[in-house]
C-alpha positions as CSV (number, residue, x, y, z in Angstrom):
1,X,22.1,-12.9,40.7
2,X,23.2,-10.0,38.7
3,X,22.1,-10.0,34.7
4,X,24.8,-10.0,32.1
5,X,24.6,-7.4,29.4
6,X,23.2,-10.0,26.5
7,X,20.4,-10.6,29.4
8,X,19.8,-7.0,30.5
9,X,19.1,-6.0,26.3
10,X,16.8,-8.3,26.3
11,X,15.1,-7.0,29.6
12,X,15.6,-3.5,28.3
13,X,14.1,-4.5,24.5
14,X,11.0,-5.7,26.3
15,X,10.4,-3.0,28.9
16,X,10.2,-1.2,26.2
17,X,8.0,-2.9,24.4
18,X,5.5,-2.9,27.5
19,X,5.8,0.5,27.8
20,X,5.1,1.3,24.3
21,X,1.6,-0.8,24.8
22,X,0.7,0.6,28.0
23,X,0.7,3.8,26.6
24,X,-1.3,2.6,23.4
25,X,-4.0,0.7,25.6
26,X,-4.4,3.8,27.9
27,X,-5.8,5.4,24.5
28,X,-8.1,2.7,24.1
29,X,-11.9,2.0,25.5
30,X,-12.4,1.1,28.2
31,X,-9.5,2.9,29.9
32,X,-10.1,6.3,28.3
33,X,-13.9,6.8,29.1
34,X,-15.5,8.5,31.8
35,X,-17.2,5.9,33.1
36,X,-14.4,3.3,33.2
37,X,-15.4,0.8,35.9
38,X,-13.6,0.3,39.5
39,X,-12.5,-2.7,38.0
40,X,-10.7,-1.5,34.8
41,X,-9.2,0.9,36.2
42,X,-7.8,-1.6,38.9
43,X,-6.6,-3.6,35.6
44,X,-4.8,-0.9,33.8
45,X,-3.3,0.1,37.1
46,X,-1.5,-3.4,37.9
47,X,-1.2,-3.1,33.9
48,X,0.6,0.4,34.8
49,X,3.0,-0.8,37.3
50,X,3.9,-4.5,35.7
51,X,7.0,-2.7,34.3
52,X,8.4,-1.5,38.1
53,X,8.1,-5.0,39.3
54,X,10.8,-7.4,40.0
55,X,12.1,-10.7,39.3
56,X,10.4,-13.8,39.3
57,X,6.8,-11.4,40.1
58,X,7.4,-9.5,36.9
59,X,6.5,-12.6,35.0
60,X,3.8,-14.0,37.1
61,X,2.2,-11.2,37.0
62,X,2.6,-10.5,33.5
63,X,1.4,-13.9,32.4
64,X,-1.7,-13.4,34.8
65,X,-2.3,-9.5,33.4
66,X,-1.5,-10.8,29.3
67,X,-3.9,-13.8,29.3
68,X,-6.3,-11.6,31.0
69,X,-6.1,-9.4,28.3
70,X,-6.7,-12.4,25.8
71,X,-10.2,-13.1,27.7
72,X,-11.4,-9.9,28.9
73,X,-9.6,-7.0,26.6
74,X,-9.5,-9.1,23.5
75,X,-9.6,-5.8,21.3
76,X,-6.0,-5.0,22.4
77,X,-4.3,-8.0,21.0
78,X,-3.9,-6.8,18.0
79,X,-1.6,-3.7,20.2
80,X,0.3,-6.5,22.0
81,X,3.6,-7.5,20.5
82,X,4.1,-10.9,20.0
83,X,7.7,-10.6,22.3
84,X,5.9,-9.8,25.2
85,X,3.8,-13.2,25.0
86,X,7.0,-15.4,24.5
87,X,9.0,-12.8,27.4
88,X,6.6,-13.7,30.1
89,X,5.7,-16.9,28.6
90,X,4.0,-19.7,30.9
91,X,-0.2,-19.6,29.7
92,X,0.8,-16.7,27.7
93,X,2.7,-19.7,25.2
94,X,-1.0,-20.8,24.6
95,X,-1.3,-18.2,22.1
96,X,1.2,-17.9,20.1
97,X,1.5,-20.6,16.7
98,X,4.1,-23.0,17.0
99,X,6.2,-21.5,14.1
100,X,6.4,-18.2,16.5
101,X,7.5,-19.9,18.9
102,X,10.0,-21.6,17.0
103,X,11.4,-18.2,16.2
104,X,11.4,-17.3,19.6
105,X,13.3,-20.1,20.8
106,X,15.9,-19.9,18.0
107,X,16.6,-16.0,19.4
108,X,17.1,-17.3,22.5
109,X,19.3,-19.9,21.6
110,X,21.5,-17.5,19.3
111,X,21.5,-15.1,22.8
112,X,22.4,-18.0,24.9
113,X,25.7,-19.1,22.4
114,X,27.1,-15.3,21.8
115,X,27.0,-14.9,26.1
116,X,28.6,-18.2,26.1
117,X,31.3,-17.5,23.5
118,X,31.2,-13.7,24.0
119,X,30.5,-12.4,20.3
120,X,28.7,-9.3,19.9
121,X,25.0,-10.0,19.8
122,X,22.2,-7.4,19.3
123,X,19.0,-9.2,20.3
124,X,17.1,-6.4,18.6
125,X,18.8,-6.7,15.1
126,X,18.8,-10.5,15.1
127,X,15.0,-10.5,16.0
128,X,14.5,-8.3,12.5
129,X,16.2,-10.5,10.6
130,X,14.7,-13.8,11.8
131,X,11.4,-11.8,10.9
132,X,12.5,-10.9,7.3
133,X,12.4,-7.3,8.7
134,X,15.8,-6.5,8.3
C-alpha cells in the first residue's frame, strides 16, 4: 500500500512533530544526567528510534512509548504535542478531552474529503485554523 500525498503530509507533519520532542525530552531529567538508569536510557532509546519504524509497529509502539510517558515521565507532557496522542491514538485517546478529539476527528475528516474530491488540502494550515491559530 503506497500513501497518497494528503496521507504522506500528514506522516511528514507528525514525524516532525516527534522529532521536535525527542530532541526537547533528551534535554530533560532523567535523560540528561549522569546517572541516568539502564532503564531510561533503554526508554529514550526505543523513544529515539520510534521515528525509523514502520507501519502498523510505528503506532504500537508509539502508543506503548506515549502512555508510558503519561505514567512514568509525567513531567514531559506538558513537551508532548497533543497531534502525537491523536496520531498514534489507541490508549493514547485516553488522554485527550473529548472536545480535542473532536477537532481531531474533524481534521481528518476534512483530509479524508479533499483526497476524495482532489482539492488542495494543507493539513498543517487547516489544523491552525481549527485551533484559532491561524
Amino acid at each position: 500500500m503506497t500513501m497518497n500525498d494528503y496521507d504522506k503530509a500528514y506522516y511528514d507533519f507528525h514525524m516532525r512533530l516527534l522529532q521536535a520532542f525527542i530532541t526537547q525530552a533528551k534535554e530533560q531529567p532523567p535523560f540528561f544526567l549522569e546517572d541516568c538508569t539502564q532503564e531510561d536510557k533503554d526508554f529514550f532509546l526505543e523513544l529515539s528510534e520510534l521515528p525509523h519504524s514502520g507501519g502498523s509497529n510505528l503506532l504500537i509502539q508509539g502508543q506503548h512509548l506515549f502512555c508510558r510517558i503519561v505514567a512514568v515521565y509525567p513531567h514531559l507532557m506538558p513537551l508532548v504535542p497533543r497531534d502525537l496522542l491523536w496520531f498514534f491514538g489507541g490508549d493514547c485517546l485516553h488522554y485527550m478531552p473529548d472536545e480535542e478529539i473532536s477537532v481531531f476527528q474533524t481534521l481528518d475528516e476534512l483530509r479524508q474529503q479533499a483526497n476524495e474530491t482532489g482539492e488542495p488540502f494543507s493539513y498543517e494550515n487547516e489544523r491552525l485554523k481549527s485551533m484559532g491559530l491561524h
